[in-house]
LONU-894904 format. One record per residue (C-alpha): y, x, z. Coordinates in steps of 0.5 Angstrom, whole numbers, plus 500, padded with zeros to 3 digits. Example, Ala and Ser with C-alpha at 12.3 -4.5 7.8 and 13.67 -1.06 7.14 Angstrom:
2
north=491, east=525, up=516
north=498, east=527, up=514
This chain:
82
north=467, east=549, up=709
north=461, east=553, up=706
north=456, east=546, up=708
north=462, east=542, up=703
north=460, east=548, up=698
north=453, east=548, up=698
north=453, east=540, up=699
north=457, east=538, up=693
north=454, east=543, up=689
north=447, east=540, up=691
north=450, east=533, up=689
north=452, east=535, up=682
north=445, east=539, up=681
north=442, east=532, up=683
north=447, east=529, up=678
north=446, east=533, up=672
north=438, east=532, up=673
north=438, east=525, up=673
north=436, east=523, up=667
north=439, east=516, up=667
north=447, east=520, up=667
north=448, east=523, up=660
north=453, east=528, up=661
north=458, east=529, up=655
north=459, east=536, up=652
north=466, east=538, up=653
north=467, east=536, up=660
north=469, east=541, up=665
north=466, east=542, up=672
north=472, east=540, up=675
north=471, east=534, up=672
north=464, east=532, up=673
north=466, east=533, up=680
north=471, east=529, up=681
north=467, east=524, up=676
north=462, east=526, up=681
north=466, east=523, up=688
north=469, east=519, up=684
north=477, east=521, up=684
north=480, east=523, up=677
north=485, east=528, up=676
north=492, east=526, up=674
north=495, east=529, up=666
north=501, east=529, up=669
north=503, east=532, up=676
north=511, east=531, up=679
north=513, east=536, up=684
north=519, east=536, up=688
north=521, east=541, up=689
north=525, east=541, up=695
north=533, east=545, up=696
north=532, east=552, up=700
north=535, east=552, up=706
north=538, east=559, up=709
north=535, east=560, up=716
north=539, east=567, up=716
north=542, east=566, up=723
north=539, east=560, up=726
north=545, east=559, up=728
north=546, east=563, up=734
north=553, east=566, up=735
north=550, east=574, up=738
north=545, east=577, up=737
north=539, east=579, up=743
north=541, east=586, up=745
north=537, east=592, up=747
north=537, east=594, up=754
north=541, east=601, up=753
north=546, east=596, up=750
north=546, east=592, up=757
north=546, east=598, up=762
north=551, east=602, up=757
north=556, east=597, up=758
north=555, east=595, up=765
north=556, east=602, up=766
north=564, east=602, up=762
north=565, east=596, up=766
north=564, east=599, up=772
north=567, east=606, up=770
north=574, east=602, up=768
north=574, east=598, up=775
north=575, east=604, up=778
């Protein structure tokens, strides 16, 4: 990432002291960079935002039980058979 960085930012120094280019006044340096690579950035951007869904549960019925839970009612359950 830091080579993209440093790459793009020698690209635009190389742009901005071409004098054949003639870089107008009230461009931002996004643009200019995009203007650089070639893309434009849209004025209107359509986001769908998509539904929430609840994972509350994840659909399992019973929860995970500790292992005091487990030896407590192994232990009652033997306790009631005798």
């Amino acid at each position: 990432m830091d080579f993209f960085v440093r790459k793009t930012e020698s690209m635009l120094k190389e742009y901005e002291n071409d004098p054949t280019n003639e870089l107008e006044k009230n461009r931002t340096y996004v643009e200019e960079v995009g203007k650089l690579m070639g893309i434009s950035i849209p004025k209107d951007i359509d986001i769908n935002v998509p539904n929430v869904q609840s994972n509350k549960g994840s659909g399992k019925k019973n929860r995970i039980q500790s292992e005091e839970e487990i030896a407590y009612k192994i232990q009652t359950s033997k306790q009631e058979d005798a």
